[in-house]
C-alpha positions in Angstrom: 22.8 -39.9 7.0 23.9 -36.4 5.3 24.0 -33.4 7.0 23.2 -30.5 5.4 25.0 -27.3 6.1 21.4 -25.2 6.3 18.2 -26.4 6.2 15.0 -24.0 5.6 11.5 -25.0 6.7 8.8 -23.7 5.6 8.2 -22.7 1.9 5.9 -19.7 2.1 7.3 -16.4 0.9 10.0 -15.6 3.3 11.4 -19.4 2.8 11.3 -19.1 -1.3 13.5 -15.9 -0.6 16.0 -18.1 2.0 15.8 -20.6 -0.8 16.4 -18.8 -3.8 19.2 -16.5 -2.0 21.0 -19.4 0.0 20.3 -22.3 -2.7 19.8 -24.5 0.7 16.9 -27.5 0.5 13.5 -26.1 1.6 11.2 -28.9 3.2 7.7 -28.1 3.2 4.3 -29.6 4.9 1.7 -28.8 1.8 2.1 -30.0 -1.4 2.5 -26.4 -2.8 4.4 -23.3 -2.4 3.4 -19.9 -0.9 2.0 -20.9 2.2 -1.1 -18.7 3.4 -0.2 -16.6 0.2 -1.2 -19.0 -1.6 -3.7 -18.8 -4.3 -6.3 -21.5 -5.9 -9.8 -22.0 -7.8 -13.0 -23.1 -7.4 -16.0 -23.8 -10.0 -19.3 -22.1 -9.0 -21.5 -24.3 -7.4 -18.7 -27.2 -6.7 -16.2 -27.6 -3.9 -12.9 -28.8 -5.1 -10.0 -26.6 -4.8 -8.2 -26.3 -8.1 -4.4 -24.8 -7.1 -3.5 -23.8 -10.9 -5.7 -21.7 -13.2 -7.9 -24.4 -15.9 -7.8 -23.9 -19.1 -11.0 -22.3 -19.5 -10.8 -19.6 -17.0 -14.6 -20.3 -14.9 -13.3 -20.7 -11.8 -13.3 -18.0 -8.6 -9.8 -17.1 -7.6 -9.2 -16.8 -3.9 -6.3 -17.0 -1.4 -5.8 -19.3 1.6 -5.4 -16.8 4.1 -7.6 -13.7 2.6 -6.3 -11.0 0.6 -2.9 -10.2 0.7 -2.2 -7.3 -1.7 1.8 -6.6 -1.7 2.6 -3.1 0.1 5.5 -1.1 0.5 8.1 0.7 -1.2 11.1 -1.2 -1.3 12.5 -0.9 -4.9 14.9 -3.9 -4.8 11.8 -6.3 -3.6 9.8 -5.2 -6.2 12.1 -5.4 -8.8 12.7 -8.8 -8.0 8.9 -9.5 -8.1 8.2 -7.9 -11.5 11.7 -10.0 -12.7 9.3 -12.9 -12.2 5.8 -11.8 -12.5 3.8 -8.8 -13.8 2.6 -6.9 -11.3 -0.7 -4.9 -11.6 -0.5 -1.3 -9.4 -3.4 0.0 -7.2 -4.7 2.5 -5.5 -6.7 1.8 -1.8 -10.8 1.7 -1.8 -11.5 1.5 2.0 -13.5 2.2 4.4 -15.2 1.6 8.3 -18.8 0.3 7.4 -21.5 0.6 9.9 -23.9 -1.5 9.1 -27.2 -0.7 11.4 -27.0 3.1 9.8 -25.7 1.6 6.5 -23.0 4.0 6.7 -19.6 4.2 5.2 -17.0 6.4 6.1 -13.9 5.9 4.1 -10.6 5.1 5.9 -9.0 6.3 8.3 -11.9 7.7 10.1 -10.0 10.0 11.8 -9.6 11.6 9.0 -13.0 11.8 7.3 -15.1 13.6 10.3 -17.4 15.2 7.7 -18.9 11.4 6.8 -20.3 11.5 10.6 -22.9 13.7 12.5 -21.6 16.9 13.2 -21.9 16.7 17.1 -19.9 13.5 16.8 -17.4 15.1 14.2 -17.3 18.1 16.7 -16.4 15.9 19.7 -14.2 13.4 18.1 -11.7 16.1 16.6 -11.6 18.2 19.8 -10.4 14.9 21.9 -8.0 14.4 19.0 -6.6 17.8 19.3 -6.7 18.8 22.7 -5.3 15.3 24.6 -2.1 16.2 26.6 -1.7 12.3 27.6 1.6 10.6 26.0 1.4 7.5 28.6 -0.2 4.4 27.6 0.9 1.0 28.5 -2.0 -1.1 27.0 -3.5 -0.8 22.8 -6.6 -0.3 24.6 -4.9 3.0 26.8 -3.4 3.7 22.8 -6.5 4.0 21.1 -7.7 6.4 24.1 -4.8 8.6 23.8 -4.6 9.3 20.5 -8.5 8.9 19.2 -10.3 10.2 21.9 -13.4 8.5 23.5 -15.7 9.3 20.5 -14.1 7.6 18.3 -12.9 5.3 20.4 -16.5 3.9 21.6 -18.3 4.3 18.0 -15.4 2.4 16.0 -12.1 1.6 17.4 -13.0 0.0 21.2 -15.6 -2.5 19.0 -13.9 -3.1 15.9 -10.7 -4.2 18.0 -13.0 -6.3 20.4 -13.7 -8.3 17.4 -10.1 -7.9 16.1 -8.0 -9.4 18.8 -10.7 -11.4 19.9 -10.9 -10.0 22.8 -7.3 -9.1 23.8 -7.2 -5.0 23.0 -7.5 -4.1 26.8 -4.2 -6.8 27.7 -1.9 -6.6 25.0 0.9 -4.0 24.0 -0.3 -1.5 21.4 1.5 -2.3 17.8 -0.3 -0.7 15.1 0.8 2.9 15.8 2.4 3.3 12.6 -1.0 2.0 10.5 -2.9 5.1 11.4 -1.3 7.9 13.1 -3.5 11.2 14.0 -2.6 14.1 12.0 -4.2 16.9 13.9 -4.1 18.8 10.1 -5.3 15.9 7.9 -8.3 15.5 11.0 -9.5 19.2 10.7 -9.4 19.1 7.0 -11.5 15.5 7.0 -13.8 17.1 9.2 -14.7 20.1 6.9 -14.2 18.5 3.4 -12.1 15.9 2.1 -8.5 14.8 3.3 -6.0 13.4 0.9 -5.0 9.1 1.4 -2.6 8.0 3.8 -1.2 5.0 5.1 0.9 2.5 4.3 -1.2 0.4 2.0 -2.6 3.7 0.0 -1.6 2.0 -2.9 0.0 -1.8 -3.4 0.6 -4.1 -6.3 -0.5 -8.0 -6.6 1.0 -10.3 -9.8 -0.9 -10.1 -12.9 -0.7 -13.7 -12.7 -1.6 -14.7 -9.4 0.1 -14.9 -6.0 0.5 -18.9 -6.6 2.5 -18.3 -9.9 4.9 -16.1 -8.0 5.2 -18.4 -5.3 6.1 -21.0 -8.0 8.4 -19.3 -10.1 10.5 -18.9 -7.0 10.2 -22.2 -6.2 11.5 -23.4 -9.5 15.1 -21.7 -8.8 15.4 -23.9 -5.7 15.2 -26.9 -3.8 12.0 -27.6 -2.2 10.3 -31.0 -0.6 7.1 -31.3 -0.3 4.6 -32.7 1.8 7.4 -32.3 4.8 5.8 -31.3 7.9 8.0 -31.2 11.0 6.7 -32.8 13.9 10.0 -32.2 16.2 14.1 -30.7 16.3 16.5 -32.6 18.1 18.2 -29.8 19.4 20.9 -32.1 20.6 21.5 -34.1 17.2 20.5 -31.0 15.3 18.0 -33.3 13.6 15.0 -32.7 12.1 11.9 -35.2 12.5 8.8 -34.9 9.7 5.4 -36.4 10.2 6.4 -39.6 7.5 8.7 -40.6 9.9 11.7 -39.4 7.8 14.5 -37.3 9.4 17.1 -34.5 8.1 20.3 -33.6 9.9 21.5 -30.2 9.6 24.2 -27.4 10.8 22.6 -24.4 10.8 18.1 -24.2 10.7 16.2 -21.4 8.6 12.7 -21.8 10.3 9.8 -19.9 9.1 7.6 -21.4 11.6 5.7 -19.1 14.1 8.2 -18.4 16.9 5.6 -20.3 19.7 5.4 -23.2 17.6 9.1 -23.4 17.2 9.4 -23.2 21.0 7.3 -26.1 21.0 8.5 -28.9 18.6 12.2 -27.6 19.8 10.9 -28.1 23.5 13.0 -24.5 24.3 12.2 -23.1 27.5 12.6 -18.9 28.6 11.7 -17.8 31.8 9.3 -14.8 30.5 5.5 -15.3 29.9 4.6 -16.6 25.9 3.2 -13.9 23.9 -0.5 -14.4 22.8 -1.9 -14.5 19.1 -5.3 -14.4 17.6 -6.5 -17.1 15.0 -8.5 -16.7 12.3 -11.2 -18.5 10.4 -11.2 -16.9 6.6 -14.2 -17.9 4.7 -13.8 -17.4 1.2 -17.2 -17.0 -1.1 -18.2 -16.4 -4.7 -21.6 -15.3 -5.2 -23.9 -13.3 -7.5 -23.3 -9.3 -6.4 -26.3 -8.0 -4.5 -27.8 -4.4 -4.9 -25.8 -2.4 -2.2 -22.5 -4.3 -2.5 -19.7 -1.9 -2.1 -17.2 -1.0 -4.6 -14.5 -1.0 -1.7 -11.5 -3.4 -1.6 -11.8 -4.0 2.0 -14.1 -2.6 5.0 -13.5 -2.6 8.7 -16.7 -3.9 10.1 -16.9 -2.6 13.8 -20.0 -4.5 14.4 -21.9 -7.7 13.0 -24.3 -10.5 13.9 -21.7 -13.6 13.1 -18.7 -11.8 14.9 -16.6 -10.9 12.1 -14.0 -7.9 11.6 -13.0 -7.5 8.1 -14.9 -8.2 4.6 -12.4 -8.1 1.5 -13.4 -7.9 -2.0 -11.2 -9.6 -4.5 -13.2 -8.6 -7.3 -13.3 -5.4 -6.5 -9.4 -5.0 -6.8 -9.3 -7.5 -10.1 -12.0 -8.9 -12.1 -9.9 -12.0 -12.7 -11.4 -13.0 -9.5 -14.3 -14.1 -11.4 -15.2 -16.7 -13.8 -13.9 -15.7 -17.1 -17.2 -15.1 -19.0 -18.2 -13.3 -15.9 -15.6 -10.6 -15.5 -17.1 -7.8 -18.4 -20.9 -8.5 -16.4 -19.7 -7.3 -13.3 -22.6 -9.2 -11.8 -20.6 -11.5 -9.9 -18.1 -11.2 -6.7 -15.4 -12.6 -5.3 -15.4 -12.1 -1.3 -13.4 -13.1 2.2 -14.3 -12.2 5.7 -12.4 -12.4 8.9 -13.3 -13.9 12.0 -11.0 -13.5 14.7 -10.3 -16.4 17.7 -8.5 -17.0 20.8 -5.0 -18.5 19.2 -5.5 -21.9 19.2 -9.1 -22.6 19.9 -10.7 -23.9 16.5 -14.1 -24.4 16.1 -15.6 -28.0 15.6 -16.8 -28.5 11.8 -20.3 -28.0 12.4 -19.8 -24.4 14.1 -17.8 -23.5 11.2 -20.6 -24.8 9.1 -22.9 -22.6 11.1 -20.2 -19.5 11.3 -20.5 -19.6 7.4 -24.4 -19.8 7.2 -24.5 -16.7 9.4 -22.0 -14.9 7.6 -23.7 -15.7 4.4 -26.9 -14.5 6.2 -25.5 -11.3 7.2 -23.9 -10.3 3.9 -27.3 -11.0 2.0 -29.2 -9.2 4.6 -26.6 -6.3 3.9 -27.5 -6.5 0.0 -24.0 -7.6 -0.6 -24.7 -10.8 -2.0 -27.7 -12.8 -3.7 -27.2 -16.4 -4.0 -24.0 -18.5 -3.2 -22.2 -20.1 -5.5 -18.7 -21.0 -3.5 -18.0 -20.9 0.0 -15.3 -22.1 1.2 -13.6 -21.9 4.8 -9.8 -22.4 5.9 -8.5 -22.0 9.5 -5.6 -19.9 9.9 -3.9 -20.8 13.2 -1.3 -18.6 13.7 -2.9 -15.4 12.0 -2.3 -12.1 14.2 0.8 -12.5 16.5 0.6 -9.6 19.7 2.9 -9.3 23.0 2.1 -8.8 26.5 3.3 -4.8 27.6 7.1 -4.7 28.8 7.3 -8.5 27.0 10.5 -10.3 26.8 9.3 -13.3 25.7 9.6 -12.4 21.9 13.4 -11.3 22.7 14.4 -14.4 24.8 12.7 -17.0 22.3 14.8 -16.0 19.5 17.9 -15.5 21.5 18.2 -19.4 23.2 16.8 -20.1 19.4 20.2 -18.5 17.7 21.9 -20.3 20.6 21.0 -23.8 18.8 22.1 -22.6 15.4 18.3 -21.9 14.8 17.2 -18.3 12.7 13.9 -17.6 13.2 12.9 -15.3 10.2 9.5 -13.9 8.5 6.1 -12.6 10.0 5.7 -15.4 12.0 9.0 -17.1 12.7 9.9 -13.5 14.2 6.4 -12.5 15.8 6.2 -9.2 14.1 3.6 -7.4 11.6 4.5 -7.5 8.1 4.0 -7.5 5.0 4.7 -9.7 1.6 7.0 -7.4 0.5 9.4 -7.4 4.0 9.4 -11.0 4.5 10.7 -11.3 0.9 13.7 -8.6 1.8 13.8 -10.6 5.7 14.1 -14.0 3.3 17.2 -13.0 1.0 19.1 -11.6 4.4 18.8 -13.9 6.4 19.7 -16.3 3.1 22.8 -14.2 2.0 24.3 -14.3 5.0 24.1 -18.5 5.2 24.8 -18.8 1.1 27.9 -20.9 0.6 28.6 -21.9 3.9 
């Protein structure tokens, strides 16, 4: 048997990047590139998913895992992008949506007071102001300290219930750089209008689609499809794939997520595995309803079916839609969250029900009128958080690099990020390996 001198699993963007800067084989477990940024197509009122655009353009467009809209700043990324792809620029629609007072207040709250009651505007800024705390251990204790009860107990404490399912008041805090206070931006949002912030105020997604991308990359390298790894030899630095075929190698590129790496490796560290959230992404094309927002995304702190977070294709892009459809603008293109204990998937039939309620809900909102696609797809590994004072992240990747194994990407390094850094993570991490 061959041995190669690097290997790269996994084929979603950060494994493209490895790929394409490395020019190592790529082995892959679907029979497409781009992983959960991946997009494909479905007729109204059928079920098949189509994975390139037909010919006649009446399809919805969605995504595996939800939108993901490519943020950030990095020049050399996005030149790379546009070198294969248009790219299409935008500028953020968002907002918290409350949905028993029917109320939006555009994101970050914190910074758009004057869209609440003035007691509650009142209380919330003067918490944000006046807190002399700096000690938290917890994202729970974090959301305290810097938002202040008010605003913790009408948004953030519910809408992160939801989030993490569950896991605000255990884990570490780790989205401190999403939506800082900014005691100036909060008194000016309480008394009139504060200017965007954040760093997805504005992002760029390919003209094209985020398939297309994902397979223009893939057509510079060397990818096998339909490869999933089952188990590494860590011993015989082999690599065994659910057809019962095998792959020897010198050095491993693995975008897998970090615990399931730990698992098929059968490593071992002494600290306590971090926890993740999974997530059940239920993608649906329907006729618009009366009070459906013009928003690209709201942060639902409360609803009947338990979810977080509705997106709006359509709203960002019309070529969401069906092509005759797009100058109507009577039609949308939608995904929700719903956010689980990692791991614990629902049976088929409570998904069924999950999207019936959620269907439910968004009518009753006024939304959407009738259905045309739904379509659900369980995202396993989907929000990766740590424990406070966690090694585990640190050790895993440390006995990893011991066994010539470099964890790289969102997952494969437990980290938030976006599209944009695992690209820039993929091309390091596959310079430094190219012509070995």
């Amino acid at each position: 048997m061959n041995i190669e001198k690097i290997i790269i699993i996994g084929a979603g963007m950060t494994g493209l990047a490895a790929g394409y800067s490395s020019q190592a084989v790529i082995y892959e477990a679907a029979e497409t590139p781009g992983g959960i940024c991946s997009s494909y197509y479905v007729r109204p009122d059928e079920t098949e998913r189509l994975y390139t655009m037909p010919s006649d353009g009446e399809v919805y467009r969605f995504e595996i895992g939800g939108g993901h809209w490519i943020f950030g700043r990095d020049c050399a990324v996005l030149h790379f992008i546009r070198r294969l792809t248009p790219l299409r620029s935008y500028h953020r629609r968002s907002a918290v949506y409350f949905p028993r007072r029917d109320l939006y207040v555009p994101y970050p709250i914190q910074n758009h007071l004057s869209h609440l009651d003035t007691e509650i505007a009142v209380r919330a800024l003067t918490e944000m102001t006046s807190t002399s705390t700096t000690s938290y251990g917890t994202m729970a204790e974090w959301l305290q300290v810097n938002f202040g009860w008010t605003l913790c107990e009408i948004f953030f404490h519910p809408f992160h219930e939801l989030y993490t399912s569950g896991l605000w008041k255990q884990i570490a805090p780790q989205d401190s750089y999403k939506s800082p206070v900014n005691p100036i931006l909060a008194i000016r949002g309480a008394l009139d209008n504060a200017p965007p912030v954040g760093y997805n105020m504005t992002f760029v997604y390919p003209a094209d689609d985020l398939s297309t991308f994902a397979r223009r990359m893939a057509s510079y390298v060397n990818v096998h499809y339909g490869k999933r790894v089952v188990q590494v030899d860590i011993k015989r630095k082999e690599v065994k794939f659910a057809d019962g075929k095998t792959a020897r190698y010198e050095h491993l590129i693995s975008t897998l997520p970090l615990n399931k790496m730990m698992e098929i490796t059968g490593l071992h560290v002494d600290a306590e595995i971090d926890p993740y959230t999974s997530v059940l992404v239920i993608n649906i094309g329907a006729i618009k309803g009366p009070r459906c927002p013009e928003d690209h995304w709201l942060y639902i702190p409360e609803s009947k079916a338990g979810f977080h977070r509705v997106g709006f294709y359509s709203n960002v892009d019309a070529s969401f839609l069906p092509a005759s459809m797009r100058k109507k603008n009577d039609q949308v293109s939608i995904y929700v969250e719903k956010a689980y204990p990692g791991g614990h998937k629902p049976a088929e039939d409570e998904i069924q029900l999950v999207c019936r309620q959620v269907i439910k809900e968004l009518q009753e909102w006024g939304f959407i009128d009738r259905v045309e696609v739904v379509d659900p797809t369980w995202v396993d590994v989907a929000y990766t958080w740590s424990w406070p004072g966690s090694r585990w992240r640190q050790e895993a990747l440390s006995v990893s690099e011991e066994h010539d194994i470099y964890q790289v990407g969102r997952y494969g390094r437990w980290l938030f990020q976006g599209i944009a850094d695992s690209i820039r993570d993929g091309f390091v991490v596959g310079s430094a390996f190219k012509g070995m």
